[in-house]
N, C-alpha and C positions, 0 to 999 in steps of 0.2 A: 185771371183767365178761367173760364169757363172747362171744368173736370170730365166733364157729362158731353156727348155727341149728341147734337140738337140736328132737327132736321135745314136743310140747305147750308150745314158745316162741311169747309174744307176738311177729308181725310186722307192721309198718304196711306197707302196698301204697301206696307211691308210684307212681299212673295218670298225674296233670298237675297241676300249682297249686295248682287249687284242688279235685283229687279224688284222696281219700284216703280208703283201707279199712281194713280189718285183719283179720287170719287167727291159727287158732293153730293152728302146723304139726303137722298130721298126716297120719301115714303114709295114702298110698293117696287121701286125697280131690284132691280137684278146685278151683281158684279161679277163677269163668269172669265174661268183663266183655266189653264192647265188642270189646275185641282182641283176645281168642279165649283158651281154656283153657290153664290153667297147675297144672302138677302137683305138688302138695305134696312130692311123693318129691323134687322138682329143688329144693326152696326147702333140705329135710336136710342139714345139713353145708357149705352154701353160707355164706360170710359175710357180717354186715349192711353195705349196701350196693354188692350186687350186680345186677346186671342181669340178668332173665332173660328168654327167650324165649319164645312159646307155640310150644305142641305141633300146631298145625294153620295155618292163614294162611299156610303156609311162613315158618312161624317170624318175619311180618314185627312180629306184637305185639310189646312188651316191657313190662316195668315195674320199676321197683328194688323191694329188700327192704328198709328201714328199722329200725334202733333203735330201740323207741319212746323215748319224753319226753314227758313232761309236756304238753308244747305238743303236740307229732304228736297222741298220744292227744284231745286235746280238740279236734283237725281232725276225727278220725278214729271215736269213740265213737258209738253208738249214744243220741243225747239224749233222755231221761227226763223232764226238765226243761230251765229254763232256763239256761246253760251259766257261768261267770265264764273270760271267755277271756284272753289271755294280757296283753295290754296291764296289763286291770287287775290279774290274780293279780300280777306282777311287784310293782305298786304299795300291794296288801294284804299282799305276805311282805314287805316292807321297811319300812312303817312296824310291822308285828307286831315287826321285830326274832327275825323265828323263826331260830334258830339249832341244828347236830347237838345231840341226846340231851334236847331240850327235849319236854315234856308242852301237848299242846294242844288246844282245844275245838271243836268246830266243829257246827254246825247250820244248816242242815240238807245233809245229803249229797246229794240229787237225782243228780245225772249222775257224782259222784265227779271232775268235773278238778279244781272244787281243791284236791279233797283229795290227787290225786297231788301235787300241788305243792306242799302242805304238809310232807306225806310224804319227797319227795325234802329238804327241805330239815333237817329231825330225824333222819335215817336220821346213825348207824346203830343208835342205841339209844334214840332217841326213841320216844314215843308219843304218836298221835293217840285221839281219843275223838270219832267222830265219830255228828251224830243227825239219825234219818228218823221224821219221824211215817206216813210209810205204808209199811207192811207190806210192800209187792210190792219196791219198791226197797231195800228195808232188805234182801230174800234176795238180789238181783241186784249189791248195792256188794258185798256177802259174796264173791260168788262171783269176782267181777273181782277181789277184793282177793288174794283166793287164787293165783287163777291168775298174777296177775301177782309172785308171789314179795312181796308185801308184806303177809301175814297177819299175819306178828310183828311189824307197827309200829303197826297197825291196830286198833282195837275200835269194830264199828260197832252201834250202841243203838238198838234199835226204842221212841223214846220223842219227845214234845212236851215241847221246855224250856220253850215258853210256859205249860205247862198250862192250858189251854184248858177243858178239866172241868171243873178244879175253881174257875175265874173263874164257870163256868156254873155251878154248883153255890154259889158263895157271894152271886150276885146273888140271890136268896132270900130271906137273910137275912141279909144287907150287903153294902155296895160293894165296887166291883173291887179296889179300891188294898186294903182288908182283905183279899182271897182272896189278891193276889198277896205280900203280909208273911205271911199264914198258911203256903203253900205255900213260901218261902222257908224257915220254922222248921221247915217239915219237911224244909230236908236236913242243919239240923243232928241233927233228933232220929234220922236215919236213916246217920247217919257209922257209930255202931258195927256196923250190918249189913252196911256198904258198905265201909267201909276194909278189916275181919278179913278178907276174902275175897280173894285173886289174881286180878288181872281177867283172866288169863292163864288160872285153870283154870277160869271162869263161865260157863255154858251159856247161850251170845246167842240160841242159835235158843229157848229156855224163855219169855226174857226178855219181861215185857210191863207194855205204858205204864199206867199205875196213876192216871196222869190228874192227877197230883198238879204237873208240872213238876218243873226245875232237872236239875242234871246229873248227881246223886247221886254224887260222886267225894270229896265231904267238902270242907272249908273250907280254904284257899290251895290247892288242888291243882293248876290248871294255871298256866302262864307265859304262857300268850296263849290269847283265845278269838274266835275267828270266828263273826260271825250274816250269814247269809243265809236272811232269813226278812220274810214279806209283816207282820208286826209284831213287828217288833224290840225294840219298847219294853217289849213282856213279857216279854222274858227278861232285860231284863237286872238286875233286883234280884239273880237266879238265879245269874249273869254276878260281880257282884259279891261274893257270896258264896263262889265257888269261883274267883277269880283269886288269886294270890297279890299279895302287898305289890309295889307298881308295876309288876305287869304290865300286859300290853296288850291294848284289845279295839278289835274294828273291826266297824263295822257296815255291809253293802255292801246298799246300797236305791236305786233306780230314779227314786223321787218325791220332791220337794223335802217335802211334806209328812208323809214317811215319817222324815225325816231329823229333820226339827225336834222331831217329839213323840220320838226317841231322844236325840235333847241332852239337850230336857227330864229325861227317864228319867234318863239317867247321871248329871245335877248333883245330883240329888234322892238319889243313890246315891252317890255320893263319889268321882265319878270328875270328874279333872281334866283342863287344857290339852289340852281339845278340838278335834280339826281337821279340817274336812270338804274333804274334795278332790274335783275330777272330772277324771277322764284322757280324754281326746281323742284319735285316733289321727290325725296328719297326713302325707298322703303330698307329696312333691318329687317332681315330674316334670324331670327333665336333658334338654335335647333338643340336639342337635347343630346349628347353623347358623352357617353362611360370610360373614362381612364382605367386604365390595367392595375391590376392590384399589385403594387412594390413586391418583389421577389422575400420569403421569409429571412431567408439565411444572409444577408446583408449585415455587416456590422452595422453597429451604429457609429451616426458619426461625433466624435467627442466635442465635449465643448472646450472653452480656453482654459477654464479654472482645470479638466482633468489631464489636459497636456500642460501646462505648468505642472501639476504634480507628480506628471510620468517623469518630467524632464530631472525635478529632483531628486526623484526613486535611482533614474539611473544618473545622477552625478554621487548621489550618495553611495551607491552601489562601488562607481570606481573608485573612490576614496579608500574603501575598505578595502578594496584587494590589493591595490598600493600597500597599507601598512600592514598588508599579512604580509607583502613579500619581502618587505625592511627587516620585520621580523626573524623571518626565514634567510 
């Protein structure tokens, strides 16, 4: 990784704790906050984690230039949605078991953190597949994907795995549970369109949701797949379909009864040794406080060995006034 801030580099703007920006250094513009203007020409060539000064206040501003990560970026991102922050990403890449040059699913992308962090974690020849059913953030994950040098790990799919359409379209003329096994037989019927093609040379910005669901990538193709989605239970036949032989999927939902009809969904799907967790984030406050100084005049208190020996002073002791008194 690159030491030095080159111009059109992602910089997170470390302000204070809990405010955090980001900039992408370019010549000639301007960064301006609270503590006064800072010129992108100063951030060029300067390395990550440096302190700079503003240009006006006499120079009293400052603020550092950060490295992003995974975690900074999702302090730091403009939210689209709602976010999966870090507590829990940590605890969804670890039971996924995502590991470098692994192939993984993910739905829906919203705000993209945890896709960086999927990302980071398949790099460097992994790939992600991830999906937006609306249109405006399907062009904006694109564009972040880009600039942040992670296009070749990335393909982002303007598509609804639940498909949604065509549940609407088969209440009709039959139930849901039929549209969603109808829509699953269509991604085997659509493997030979899908697999012949390089997802590397297919035209994302063309691409468009056909309303049918699933992840069109063909049958075992990823090793893990992530849902974040307000019904999860509908994609996952989809889910099933395109995970390979004991891969992992994880479903991350807010409501205990969002949870339960997903169980249901996977048992009925052949997915096993199910396990629902909730992570909690607890903070330890340490505080500093001074114990009273022991009072001087306190005896001490004896040990064993000095009361055994008190105890034979005074048996010894009675012994002797016994034979003075025999005596006497």
């Amino acid at each position: 990784a690159r030491r030095l801030i080159q111009p059109s580099d992602l910089v997170v703007v470390f302000e204070s704790f809990n405010d955090l920006n980001f900039v992408y250094a370019t010549p000639n513009d301007i960064f301006s906050n609270r503590n006064g203007h800072f010129h992108h020409n100063d951030f060029i060539g300067k390395p990550y984690g440096c302190k700079i000064r503003s240009k006006d206040n006499e120079g009293l501003g400052f603020l550092y230039l950060l490295r992003p990560t995974p975690e900074l970026w999702a302090r730091s991102l403009p939210h689209r949605t709602q976010i999966v922050h870090e507590l829990d990403a940590s605890m969804i890449t670890h039971y996924l078991e995502i590991s470098p040059n692994m192939t993984v699913c993910e739905s829906g992308t919203g705000s993209g953190a945890m896709s960086h962090v999927i990302l980071r974690s398949i790099a460097p020849k992994g790939k992600l597949h991830t999906y937006e059913f609306n249109k405006m953030r399907v062009g904006k994950a694109r564009k972040e994907f880009e600039g942040h040098g992670l296009g070749h790990l990335v393909q982002v799919h303007h598509r609804d795995v639940c498909g949604k359409k065509n549940l609407l379209a088969a209440k009709n003329g039959a139930n849901s549970e039929e549209g969603i096994e109808q829509s699953a037989e269509d991604d085997a019927l659509t493997d030979s369109a899908t697999t012949d093609v390089d997802n590397d040379d297919m035209n994302e910005e063309e691409e468009v949701d056909d309303g049918k669901g699933g992840f069109q990538l063909g049958q075992a193709a990823a090793h893990a797949i992530f849902l974040d989605l307000p019904e999860p239970w509908l994609a996952v036949p989809h889910a099933a379909y395109t995970i390979k032989p004991n891969g992992r999927i994880c479903s991350y939902s807010p409501c205990m009864e969002q949870t339960q009809k997903t169980v249901a969904a996977m048992k009925q799907n052949g997915f096993h040794s199910l396990r629902t967790v909730e992570a909690r984030l607890k903070e330890y406050y340490v505080d500093e406080y001074e114990m009273e100084t022991p009072p001087s005049d306190l005896l001490d208190i004896p040990t064993e060995e000095a009361v055994s020996l008190e105890k034979e002073r005074q048996v010894g002791g009675t012994q002797k006034t016994k034979e003075s008194e025999d005596k006497t």
